[in-house]
C-alpha positions, -999 to 999 in steps of 0.1 A, spaced: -146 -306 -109 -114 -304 -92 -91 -338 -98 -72 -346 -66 -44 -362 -56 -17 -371 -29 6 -343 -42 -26 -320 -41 -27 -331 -1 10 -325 5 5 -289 -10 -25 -285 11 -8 -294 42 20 -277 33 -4 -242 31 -22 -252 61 11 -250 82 25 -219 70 -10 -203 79 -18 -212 107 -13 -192 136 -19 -199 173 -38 -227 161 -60 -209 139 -60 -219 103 -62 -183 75 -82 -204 49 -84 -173 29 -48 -174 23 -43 -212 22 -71 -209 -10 -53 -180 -30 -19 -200 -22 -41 -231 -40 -59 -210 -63 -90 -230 -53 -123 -220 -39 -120 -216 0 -151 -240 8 -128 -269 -16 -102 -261 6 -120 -265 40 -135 -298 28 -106 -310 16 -87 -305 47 -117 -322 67 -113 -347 44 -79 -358 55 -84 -357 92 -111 -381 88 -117 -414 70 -146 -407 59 -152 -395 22 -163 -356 16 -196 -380 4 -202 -393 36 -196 -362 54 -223 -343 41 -246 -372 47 -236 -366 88 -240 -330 87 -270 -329 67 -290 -356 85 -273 -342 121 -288 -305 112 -317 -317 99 -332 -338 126 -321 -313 151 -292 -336 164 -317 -365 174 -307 -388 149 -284 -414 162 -247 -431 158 -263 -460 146 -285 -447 122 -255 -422 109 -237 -453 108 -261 -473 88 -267 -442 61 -226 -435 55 -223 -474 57 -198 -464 76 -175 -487 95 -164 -467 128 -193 -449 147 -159 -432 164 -154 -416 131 -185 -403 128 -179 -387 168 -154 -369 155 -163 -358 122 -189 -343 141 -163 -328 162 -147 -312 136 -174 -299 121 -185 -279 154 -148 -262 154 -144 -256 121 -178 -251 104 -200 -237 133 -222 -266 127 -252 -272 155 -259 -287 173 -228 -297 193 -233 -336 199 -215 -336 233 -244 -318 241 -275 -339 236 -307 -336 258 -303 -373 264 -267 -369 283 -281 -337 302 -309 -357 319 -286 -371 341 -284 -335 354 -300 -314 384 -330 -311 372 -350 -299 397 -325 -273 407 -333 -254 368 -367 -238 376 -380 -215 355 -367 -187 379 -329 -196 377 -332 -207 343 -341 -167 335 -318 -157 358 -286 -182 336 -299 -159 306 -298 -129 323 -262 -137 328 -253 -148 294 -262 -119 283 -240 -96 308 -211 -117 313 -197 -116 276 -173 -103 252 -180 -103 213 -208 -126 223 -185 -155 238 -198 -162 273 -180 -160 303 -191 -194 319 -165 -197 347 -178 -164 360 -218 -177 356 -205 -207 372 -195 -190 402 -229 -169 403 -255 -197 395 -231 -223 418 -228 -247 393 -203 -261 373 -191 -241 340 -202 -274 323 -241 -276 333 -240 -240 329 -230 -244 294 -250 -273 283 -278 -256 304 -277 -224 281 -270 -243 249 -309 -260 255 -325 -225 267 -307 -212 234 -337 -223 205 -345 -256 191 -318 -257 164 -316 -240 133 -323 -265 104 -309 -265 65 -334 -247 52 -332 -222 81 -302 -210 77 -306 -204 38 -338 -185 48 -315 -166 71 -287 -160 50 -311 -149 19 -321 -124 45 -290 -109 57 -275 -113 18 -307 -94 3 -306 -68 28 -272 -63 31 -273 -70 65 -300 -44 74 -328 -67 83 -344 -54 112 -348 -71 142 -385 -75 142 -385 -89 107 -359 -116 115 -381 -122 144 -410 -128 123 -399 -153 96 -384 -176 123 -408 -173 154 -397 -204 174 -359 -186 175 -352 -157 199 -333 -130 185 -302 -136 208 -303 -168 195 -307 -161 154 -276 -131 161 -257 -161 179 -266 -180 145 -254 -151 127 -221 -152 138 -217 -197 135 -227 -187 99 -199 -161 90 -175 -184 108 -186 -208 73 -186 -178 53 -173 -145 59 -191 -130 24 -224 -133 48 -228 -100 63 -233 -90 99 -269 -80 115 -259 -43 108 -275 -26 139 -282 -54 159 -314 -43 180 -330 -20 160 -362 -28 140 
């Protein structure tokens, strides 16, 4: 177990500064700097932008993934005995930028039923994902230029797509998943991946893909990603 301290946190800091790099933090660099395991590093890190405990934390992320973000504030608030449900906010926060971690809270079904809804019919809907899929780079959607197509903000476009995505990927899905791609060396086919998690679409599992090598680039990529 790794004993920590305040001069530990200066040195972290102090690492995190000197790598980091339009905003983007090397955490590969700041752990050999540390000589500590790059996961310690990240946790520690999230520790001190938050008051919340690395105990409590997991408690979020865990019972946010594993209820498919429909737990709520309250409920976090009660199982972290937590004082602040704005910590928890932006715990949660942090965890989408730096982890990868779904689903994003800002985007609950409950907030996007104050929406259009009768302007998503089925008809547009496949048309947003038809669009997704063309208007990309490196898989990162172009929503300003959907936006201007579908005549719609970037916003509902977004949130939009994120619900047409999949329901979200649980705990135990994503170690399913990453036994996969780990066992395989990342030359699972596509109709395989397709088969162990049949309420996912593949765009969305190879979207999943990548939030999980965001939280650990020793998981390897989908090697050939539409072949069987």
């Amino acid at each position: 177990m790794v004993k920590w301290n305040e001069e530990n946190n200066k040195k972290l800091l102090e690492a995190i500064n000197q790598y980091t790099v339009n905003g983007t933090i090397n955490y590969k660099k700041v752990a050999y700097i540390l000589r500590l395991p790059e996961n310690i590093i990240k946790q520690k890190h999230l520790a001190l932008q938050t008051k919340l405990t690395p105990g409590q934390v997991e408690i979020i992320e865990s019972e946010w993934l594993n209820s498919r973000g429909k737990v709520s504030f309250q409920d976090l608030k009660k199982k972290t005995e937590s004082n602040s449900i704005l910590d928890i906010k932006k715990q949660l926060s942090d965890s989408v930028t730096q982890k990868g971690l779904l689903p994003f809270y800002s985007f609950s079904v409950k907030n996007f039923n104050k929406f259009d809804k009768d302007f998503w019919t089925q008809s547009r809907k496949d048309q947003l994902f038809a669009l997704a899929k063309v208007n990309q780079k490196d898989r990162k959607v172009d929503f300003k230029a959907i936006s201007e197509t579908m005549k719609q903000s970037a916003e509902i476009c977004q949130k939009q797509l994120f619900l047409l995505y999949e329901p979200f990927f649980t705990t135990e899905e994503n170690k399913t998943l990453i036994t996969m791609l780990l066992n395989s060396a990342g030359k699972v086919g596509s109709r395989k991946l397709q088969a162990a998690f049949a309420s996912h679409s593949l765009f969305g599992l190879l979207l999943q893909i990548d939030h999980l090598q965001g939280k650990d680039s020793t998981i390897p990529s989908k090697d050939g990603y539409y072949e069987d």
